[in-house]
C-alpha positions in Angstrom: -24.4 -21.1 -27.3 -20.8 -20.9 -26.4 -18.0 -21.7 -28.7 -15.4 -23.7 -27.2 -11.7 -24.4 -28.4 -10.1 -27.9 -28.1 -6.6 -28.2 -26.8 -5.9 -29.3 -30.1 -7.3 -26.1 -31.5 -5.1 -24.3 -28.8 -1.7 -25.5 -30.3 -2.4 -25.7 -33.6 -2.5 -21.9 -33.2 1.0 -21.3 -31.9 3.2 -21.6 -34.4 5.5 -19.4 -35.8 4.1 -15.8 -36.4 5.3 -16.9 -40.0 1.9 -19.3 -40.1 -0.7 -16.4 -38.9 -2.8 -17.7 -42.5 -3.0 -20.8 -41.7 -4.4 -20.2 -37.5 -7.5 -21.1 -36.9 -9.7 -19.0 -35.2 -11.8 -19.7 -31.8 -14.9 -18.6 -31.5 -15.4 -18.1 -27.7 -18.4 -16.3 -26.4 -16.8 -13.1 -24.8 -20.4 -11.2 -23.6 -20.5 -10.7 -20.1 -17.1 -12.5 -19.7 -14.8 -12.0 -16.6 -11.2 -12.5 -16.0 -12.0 -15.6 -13.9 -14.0 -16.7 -16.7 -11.3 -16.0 -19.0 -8.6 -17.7 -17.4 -11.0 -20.7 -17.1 -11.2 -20.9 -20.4 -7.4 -20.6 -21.3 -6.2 -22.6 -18.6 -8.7 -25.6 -19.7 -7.5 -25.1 -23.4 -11.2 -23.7 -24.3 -9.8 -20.5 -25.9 -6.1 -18.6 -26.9 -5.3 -15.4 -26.3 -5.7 -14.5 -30.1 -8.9 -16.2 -29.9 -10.2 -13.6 -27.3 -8.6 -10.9 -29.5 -10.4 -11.9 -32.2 -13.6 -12.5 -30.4 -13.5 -8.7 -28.8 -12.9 -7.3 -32.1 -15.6 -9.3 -33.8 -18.3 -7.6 -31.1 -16.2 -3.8 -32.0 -16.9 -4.5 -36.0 -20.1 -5.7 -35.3 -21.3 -3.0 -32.8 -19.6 0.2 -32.6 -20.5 1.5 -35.4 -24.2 1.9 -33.5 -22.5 3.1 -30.4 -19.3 4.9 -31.3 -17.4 4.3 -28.5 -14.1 3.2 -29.9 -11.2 6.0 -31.4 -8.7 3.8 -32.3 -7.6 0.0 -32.3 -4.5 -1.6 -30.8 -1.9 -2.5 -34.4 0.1 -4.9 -32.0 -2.8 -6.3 -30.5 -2.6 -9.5 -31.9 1.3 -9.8 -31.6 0.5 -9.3 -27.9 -1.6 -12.1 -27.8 0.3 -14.5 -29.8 3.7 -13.9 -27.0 0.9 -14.7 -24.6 0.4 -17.7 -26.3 3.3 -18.6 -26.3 4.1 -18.3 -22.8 0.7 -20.1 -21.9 1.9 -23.3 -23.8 5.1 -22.9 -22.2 3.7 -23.4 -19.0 4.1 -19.4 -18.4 1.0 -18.0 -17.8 2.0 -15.4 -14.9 0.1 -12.2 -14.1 -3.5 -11.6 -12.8 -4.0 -9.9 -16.0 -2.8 -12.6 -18.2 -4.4 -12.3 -21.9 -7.2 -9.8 -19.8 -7.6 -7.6 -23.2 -8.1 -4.0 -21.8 -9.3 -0.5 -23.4 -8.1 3.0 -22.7 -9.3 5.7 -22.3 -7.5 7.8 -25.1 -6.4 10.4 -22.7 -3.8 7.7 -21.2 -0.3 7.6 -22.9 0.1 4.7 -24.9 3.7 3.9 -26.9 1.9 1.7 -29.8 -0.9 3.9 -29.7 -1.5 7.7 -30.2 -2.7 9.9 -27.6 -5.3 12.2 -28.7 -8.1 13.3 -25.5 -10.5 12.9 -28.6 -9.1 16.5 -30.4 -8.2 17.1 -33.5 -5.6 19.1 -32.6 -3.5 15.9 -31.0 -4.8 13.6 -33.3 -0.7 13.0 -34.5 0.6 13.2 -30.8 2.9 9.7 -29.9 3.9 9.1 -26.4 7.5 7.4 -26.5 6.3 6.1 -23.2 3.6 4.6 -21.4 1.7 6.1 -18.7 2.7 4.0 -15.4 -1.4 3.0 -14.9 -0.3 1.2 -18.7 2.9 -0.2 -17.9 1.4 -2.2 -14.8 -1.5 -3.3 -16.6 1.0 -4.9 -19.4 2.8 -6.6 -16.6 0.0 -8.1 -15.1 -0.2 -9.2 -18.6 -2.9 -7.4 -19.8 -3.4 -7.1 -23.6 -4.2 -2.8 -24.8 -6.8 -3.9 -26.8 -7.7 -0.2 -28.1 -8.8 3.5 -27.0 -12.3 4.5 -26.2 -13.9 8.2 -26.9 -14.4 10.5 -24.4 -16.2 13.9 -23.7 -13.0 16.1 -25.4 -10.0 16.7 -23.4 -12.6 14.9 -20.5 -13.7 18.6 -19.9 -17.7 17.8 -19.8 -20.2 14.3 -19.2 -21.6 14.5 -22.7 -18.9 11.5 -24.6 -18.9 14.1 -27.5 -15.6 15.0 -29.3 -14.0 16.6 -32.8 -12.2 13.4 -33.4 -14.6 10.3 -32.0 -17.9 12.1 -32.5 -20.9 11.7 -30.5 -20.6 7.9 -28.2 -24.1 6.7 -27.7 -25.8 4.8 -25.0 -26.1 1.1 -25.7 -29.1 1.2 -23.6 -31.2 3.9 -25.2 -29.2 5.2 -28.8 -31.2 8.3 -27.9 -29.0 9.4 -24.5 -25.5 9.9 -24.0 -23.4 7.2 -21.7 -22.5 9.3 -19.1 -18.9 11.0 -19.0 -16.1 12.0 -19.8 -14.9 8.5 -20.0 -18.5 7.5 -21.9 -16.8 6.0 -24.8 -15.1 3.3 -21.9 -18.9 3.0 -19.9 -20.1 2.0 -23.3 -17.8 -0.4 -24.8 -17.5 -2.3 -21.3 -21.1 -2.4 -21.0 -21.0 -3.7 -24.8 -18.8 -6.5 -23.9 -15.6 -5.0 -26.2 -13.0 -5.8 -23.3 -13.3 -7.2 -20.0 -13.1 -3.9 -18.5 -11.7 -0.5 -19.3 -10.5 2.8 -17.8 -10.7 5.9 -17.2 -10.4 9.1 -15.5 -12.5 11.3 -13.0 -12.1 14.8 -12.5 -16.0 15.7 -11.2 -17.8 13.1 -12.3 -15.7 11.0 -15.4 -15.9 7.2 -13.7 -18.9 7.1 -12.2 -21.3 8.9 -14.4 -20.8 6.2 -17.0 -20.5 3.7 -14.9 -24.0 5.4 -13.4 -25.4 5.5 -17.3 -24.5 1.9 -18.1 -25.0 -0.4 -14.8 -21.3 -1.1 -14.4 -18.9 -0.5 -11.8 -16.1 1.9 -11.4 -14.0 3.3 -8.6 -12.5 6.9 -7.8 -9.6 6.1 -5.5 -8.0 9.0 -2.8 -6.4 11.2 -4.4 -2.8 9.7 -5.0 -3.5 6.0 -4.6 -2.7 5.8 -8.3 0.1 8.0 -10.4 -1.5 10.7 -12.7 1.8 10.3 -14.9 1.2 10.5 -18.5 -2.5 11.4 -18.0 -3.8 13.9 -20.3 -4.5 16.7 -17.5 -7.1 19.1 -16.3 -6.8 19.5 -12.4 -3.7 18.5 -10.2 -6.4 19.4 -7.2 -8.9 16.8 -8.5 -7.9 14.6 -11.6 -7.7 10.8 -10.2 -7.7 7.8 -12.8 -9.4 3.8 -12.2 -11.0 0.9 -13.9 -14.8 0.3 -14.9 -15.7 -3.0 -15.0 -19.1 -4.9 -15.2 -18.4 -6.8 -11.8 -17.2 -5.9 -8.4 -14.1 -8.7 -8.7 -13.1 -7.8 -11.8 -12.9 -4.0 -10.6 -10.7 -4.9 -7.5 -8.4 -6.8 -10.0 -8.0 -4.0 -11.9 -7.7 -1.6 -9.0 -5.0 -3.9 -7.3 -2.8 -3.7 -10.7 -3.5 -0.1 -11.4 -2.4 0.7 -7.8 0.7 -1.2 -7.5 2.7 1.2 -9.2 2.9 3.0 -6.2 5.3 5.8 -5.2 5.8 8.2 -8.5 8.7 10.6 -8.6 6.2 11.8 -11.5 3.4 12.3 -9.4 3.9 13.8 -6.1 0.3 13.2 -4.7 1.9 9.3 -4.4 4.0 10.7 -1.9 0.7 10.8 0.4 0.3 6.9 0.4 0.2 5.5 3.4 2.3 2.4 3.7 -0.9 0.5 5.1 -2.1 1.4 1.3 1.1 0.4 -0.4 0.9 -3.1 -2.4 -2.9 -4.4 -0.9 -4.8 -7.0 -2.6 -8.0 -5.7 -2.7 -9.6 -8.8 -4.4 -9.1 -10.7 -0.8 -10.2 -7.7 0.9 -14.1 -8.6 -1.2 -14.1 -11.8 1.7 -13.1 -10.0 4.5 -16.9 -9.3 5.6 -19.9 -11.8 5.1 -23.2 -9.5 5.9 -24.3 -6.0 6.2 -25.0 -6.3 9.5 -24.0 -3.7 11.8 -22.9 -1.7 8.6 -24.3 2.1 9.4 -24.7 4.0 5.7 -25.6 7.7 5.9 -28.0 8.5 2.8 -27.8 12.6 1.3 -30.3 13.7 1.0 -29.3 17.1 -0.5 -28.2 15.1 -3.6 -31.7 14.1 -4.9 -33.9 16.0 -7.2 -37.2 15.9 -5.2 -39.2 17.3 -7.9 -41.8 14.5 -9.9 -40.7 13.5 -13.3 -39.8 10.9 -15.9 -36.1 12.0 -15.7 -36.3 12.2 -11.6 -38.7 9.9 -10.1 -36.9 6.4 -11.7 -33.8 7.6 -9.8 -35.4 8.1 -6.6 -37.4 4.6 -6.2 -34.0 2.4 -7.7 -31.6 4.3 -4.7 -34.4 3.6 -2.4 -34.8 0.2 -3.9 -31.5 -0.4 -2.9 -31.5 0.9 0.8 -34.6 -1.1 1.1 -32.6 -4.5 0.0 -29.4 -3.6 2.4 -31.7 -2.5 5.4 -33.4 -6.0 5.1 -29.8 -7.0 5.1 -29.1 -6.3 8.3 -27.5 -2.2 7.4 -28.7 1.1 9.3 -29.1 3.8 7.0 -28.9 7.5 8.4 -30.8 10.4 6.7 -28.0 12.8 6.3 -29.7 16.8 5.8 -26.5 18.6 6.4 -26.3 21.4 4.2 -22.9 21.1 3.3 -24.2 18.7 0.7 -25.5 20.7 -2.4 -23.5 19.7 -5.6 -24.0 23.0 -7.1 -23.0 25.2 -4.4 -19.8 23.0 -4.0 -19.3 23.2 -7.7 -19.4 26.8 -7.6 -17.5 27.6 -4.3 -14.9 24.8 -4.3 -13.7 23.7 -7.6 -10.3 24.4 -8.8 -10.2 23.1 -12.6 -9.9 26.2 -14.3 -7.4 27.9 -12.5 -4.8 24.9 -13.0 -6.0 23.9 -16.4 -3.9 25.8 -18.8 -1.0 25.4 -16.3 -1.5 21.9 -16.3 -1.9 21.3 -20.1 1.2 23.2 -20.7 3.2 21.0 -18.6 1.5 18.1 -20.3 2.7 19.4 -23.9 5.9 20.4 -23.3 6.8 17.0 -21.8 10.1 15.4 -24.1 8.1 12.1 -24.4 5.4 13.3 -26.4 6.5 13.0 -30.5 4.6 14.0 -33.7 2.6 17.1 -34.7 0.6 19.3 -32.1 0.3 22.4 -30.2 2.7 23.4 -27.8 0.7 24.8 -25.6 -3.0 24.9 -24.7 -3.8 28.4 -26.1 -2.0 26.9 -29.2 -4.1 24.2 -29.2 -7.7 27.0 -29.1 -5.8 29.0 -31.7 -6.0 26.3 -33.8 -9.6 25.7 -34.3 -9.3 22.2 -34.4 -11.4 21.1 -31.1 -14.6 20.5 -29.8 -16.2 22.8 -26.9 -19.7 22.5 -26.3 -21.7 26.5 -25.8 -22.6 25.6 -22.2 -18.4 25.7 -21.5 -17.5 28.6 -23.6 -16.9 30.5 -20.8 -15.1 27.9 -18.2 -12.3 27.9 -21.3 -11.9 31.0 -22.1 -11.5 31.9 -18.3 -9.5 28.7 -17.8 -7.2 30.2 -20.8 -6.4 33.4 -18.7 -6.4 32.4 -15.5 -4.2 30.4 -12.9 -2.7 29.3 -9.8 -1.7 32.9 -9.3 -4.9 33.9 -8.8 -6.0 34.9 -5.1 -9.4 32.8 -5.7 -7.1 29.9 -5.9 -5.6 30.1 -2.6 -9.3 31.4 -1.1 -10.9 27.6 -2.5 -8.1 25.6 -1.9 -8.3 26.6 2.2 -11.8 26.4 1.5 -11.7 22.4 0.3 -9.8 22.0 3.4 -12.7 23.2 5.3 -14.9 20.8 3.3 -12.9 17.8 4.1 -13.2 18.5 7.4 -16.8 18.8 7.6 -16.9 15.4 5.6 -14.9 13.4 7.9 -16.9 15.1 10.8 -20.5 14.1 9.8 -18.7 10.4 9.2 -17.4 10.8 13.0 -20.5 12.2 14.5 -22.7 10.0 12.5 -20.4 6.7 13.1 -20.9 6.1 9.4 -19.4 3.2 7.4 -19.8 5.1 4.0 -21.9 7.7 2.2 -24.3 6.4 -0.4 -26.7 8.7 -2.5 -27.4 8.9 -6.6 -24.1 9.8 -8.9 -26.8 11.7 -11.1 -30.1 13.2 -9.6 -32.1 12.5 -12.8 -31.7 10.2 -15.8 -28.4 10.8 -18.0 -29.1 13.1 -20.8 -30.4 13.0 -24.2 -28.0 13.5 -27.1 -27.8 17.4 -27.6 -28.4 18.5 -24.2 -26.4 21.5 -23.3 -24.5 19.2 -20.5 -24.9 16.6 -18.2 -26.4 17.7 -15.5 -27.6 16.9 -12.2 -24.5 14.9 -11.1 -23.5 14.5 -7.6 -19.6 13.4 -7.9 -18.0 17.0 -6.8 -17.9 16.3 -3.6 -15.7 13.3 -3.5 -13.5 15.0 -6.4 -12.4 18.6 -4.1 -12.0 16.4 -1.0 -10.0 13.4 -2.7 -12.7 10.8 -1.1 -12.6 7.5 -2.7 -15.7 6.3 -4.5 -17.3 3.1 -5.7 -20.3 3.4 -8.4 -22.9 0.0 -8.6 -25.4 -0.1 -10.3 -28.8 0.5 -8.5 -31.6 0.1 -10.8 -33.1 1.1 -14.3 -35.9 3.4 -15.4 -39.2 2.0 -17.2 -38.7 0.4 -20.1 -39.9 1.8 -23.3 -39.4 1.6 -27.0 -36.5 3.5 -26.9 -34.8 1.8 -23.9 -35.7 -1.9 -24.2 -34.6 -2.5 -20.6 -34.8 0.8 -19.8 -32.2 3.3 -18.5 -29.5 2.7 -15.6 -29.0 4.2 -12.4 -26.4 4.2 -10.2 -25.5 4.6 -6.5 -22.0 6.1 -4.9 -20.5 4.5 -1.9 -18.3 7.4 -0.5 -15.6 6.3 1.9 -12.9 7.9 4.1 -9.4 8.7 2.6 -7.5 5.3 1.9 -10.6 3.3 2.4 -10.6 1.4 -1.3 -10.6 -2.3 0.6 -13.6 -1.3 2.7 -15.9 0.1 0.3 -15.2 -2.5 -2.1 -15.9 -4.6 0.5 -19.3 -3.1 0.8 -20.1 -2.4 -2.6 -20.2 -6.7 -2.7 -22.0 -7.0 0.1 -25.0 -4.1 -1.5 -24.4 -5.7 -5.7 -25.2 -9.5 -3.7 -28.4 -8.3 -2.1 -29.3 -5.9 -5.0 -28.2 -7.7 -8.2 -29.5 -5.6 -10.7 -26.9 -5.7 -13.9 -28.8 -6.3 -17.1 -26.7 -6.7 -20.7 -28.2 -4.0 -23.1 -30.3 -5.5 -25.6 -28.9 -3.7 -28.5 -25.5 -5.7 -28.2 -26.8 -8.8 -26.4 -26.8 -10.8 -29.2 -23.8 -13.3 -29.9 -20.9 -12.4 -32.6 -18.9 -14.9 -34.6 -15.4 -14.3 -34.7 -13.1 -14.6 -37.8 -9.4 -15.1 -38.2 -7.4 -12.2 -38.3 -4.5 -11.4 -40.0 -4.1 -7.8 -38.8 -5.7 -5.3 -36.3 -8.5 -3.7 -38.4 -8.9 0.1 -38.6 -11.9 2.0 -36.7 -12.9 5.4 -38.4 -14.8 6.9 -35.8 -18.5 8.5 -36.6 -17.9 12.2 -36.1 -20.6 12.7 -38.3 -22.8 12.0 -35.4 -21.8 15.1 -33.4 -25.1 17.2 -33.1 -25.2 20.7 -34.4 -25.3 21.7 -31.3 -21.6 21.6 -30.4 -19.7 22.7 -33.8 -16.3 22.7 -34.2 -13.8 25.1 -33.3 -15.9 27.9 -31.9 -14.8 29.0 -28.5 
């Protein structure tokens, strides 16, 4: 049952920061909640901002210590919400992120928060300055409600790290939520925030969106500034939002992308003004039907093979080109054989050969304060990190190599090639957009050597954007009450955001398929708070597997 908040209520809790013992607390039932929902609720006096604060963190307390999925809590949280509160009673709600409280992936830069990519070895490292993806969020009035765990330094899919431990899947405790930017996939899913971000350098936002039937975008290369991003790949790091609905993600995307041109980040300099400053939450009504809408399907990027981990994936994608074909869509069976994630994987990507160069750069930037390594052999040196076995050797060659090399040059004119043949089976095919499975099988169990079977290479060397929705679940068993997600990629054309979020509408309205896991469905009471509390995160809960500082 929802807990509403009077008007009364609403003013009696904006008083003087003097009178935070004597606030009363609101109650308000936060799962599943969107900002439309949110603003509802504030703008009809049902909530306050520090009531939302306060409902958020009572789901965290109650919660993550079974999922792991949060590093570190906002301090000035709550002082965020009560200036919000302020202005809301003043008749100065502005901002389409007003009181929207929002988690971080802790590999963005964050001035009341530290920046740590999950490692030991940054655990003390301040920014002086937010990342620009931050600063807009805080103008649109969004409230940094905390950082999320990641797969360390956002190198691999497992979530695991040497200072957030292992984040588990809120779906099935036994599998990992996708990654790098797990730690995000399962709080969101979790209902800790109204959405979070993250970044994607293969796979990083759509594998837990994929793992935890939410939403997420990878937009074209340069649509949004990689300034103050912890780093691995100028070729291929992009950041975006994950959300649990398609509106809330084109909110999030609209702020995120307004930052614009970045003397910071060149790759903005690619932005098309036809790109610069779009709403893409009135691009969702643009289109009505799937009619007429042609999708090519890969089929290179399934495992045809007959399993438990396999077959689920393979009837939920074709579960959902069955729903948009009786939609009205075409879908094209696409065999070229330029689509093999492995081979593109091994011929095509460029991460270790800017890694180091780009972590250097990273370090050595005047903005960063406190305690850390200067460099990113530094940072190996010092045994305080987190590598799992199966990426021993990607590191140490990553550690020794770089844009010097004459691979480099071979694979970038290589990529070039690949984009190419892209856009030509798009042309040739008169396709709308690419769909196909982020991850061949089911994510992985806890443990595994990595997480494999992915499919989001392809849009990462070629800068494609990408939209993840969720396409279905696995069986249900004991483990996995509702069983384990799946989801589909819609793969667009370069500076196509407002179409294929368009489209992922159009396939989530005649697919609806979202389900709240049952281990956090359950509703939280919130209590007054006087401060932000402080999350220890579970790094006891990192398998043997993966031990610490070996390399």
């Amino acid at each position: 049952m929802r807990r509403l908040c009077s008007l009364w209520t609403l003013f009696q809790v904006l008083p003087l920061a003097s009178s935070q013992s004597n606030r009363h607390s609101c109650s308000y039932d936060v799962r599943e909640a969107t900002i439309e929902s949110v603003h509802n609720a504030l703008f009809n006096g049902l909530t306050t901002c520090r009531g939302l604060v306060e409902a958020f963190v009572a789901r965290i307390e109650a919660y993550n210590p079974s999922i792991n999925a949060i590093i570190s809590l906002n301090a000035q949280a709550l002082a965020a919400a009560d200036a919000l509160d302020l202005a809301l009673a003043a008749g100065n709600a502005t901002g389409s992120l007003f009181c929207i409280p929002v988690l971080l992936k802790d590999n963005y830069d964050t001035e009341d928060m530290k920046t740590t990519g999950g490692c030991l070895g940054l655990k003390n490292s301040q920014p002086i300055a937010d990342a620009p993806a931050v600063t807009a969020l805080k103008r649109a009035g969004a409230i940094m409600l905390g950082k999320t765990n990641l797969h360390e330094l956002a190198l691999e899919g497992l979530s695991v790290s040497s200072l957030g431990g292992q984040t588990f899947n809120p779906y099935d405790l036994g599998r990992t939520p996708g990654g790098s930017s797990g730690g995000t996939g399962a709080a969101v899913a979790a209902s800790f925030a109204i959405f979070g971000t993250g970044s994607d350098t293969v796979n990083s936002l759509r594998s837990p969106a994929s793992a935890n039937s939410l939403f997420s975008i990878r937009p074209t290369r340069g649509l949004i500034s990689q300034a103050g991003i912890v780093p691995i790949s100028y070729t291929q790091d992009a950041i975006g939002p994950i959300a649990r609905n398609i509106e809330d993600l084109a909110v999030a995307l609209t702020v995120m992308a307004s930052v614009g041109y970045d003397a910071d980040d060149n790759t903005t300099a690619l932005i098309p003004t036809a790109s610069l400053d779009v709403d893409y939450s009135a691009a969702l009504n643009q289109g009505s039907s799937l009619r007429n809408v042609r999708f090519g399907l890969i089929e290179g990027f399934f495992n045809n093979t007959s399993s438990n981990e396999t077959t689920p994936v393979k009837a939920a994608i074709h579960s959902v080109v069955s729903a948009i074909v009786a939609a009205g869509a075409t879908v094209v069976p696409i065999f070229s054989g330029i689509f093999n994630s492995a081979a593109i994987i091994n011929e095509y990507d460029v991460q270790r050969f800017e890694y180091r160069q780009d972590m250097d750069e990273y370090l050595a930037r005047p903005v960063l304060r406190g305690s850390r390594p200067a460099t990113l052999s530094e940072l190996y040196e010092g045994h305080k990190f987190l590598v799992i076995p199966s990426q021993y050797s990607y590191v140490n060659t990553a550690l020794v190599s770089s844009t010097d090399n004459a691979t480099y040059a071979s694979r970038k004119s290589d990529i070039q090639n690949l984009t190419l043949a892209l856009q030509n089976v798009f042309k040739t095919q008169r396709l709308d957009a690419l769909i196909y499975p982020e991850q061949s099988n089911l994510v992985v169990p806890i443990g595994a050597a990595s997480q494999f079977g992915r499919n989001g290479i392809l849009a990462a060397v070629t800068g494609s954007p990408v939209v993840t929705v969720p396409a279905g679940f696995s069986s249900a068993n004991l483990n996995a009450p509702k069983g384990i997600p799946i989801g589909m990629e819609i793969l667009g054309l370069p500076w196509s955001e407002a179409k294929l979020l368009r489209l992922a509408k159009l396939v989530s309205e005649v697919h609806r398929i979202r389900k709240m896991p049952a281990l956090t469905e359950g509703f939280v009471e919130s209590k007054a708070l006087q401060a932000m509390p402080s999350i220890v995160p579970n790094t006891k809960s990192i398998p043997s597997a993966y031990p610490i500082g070996v390399l």
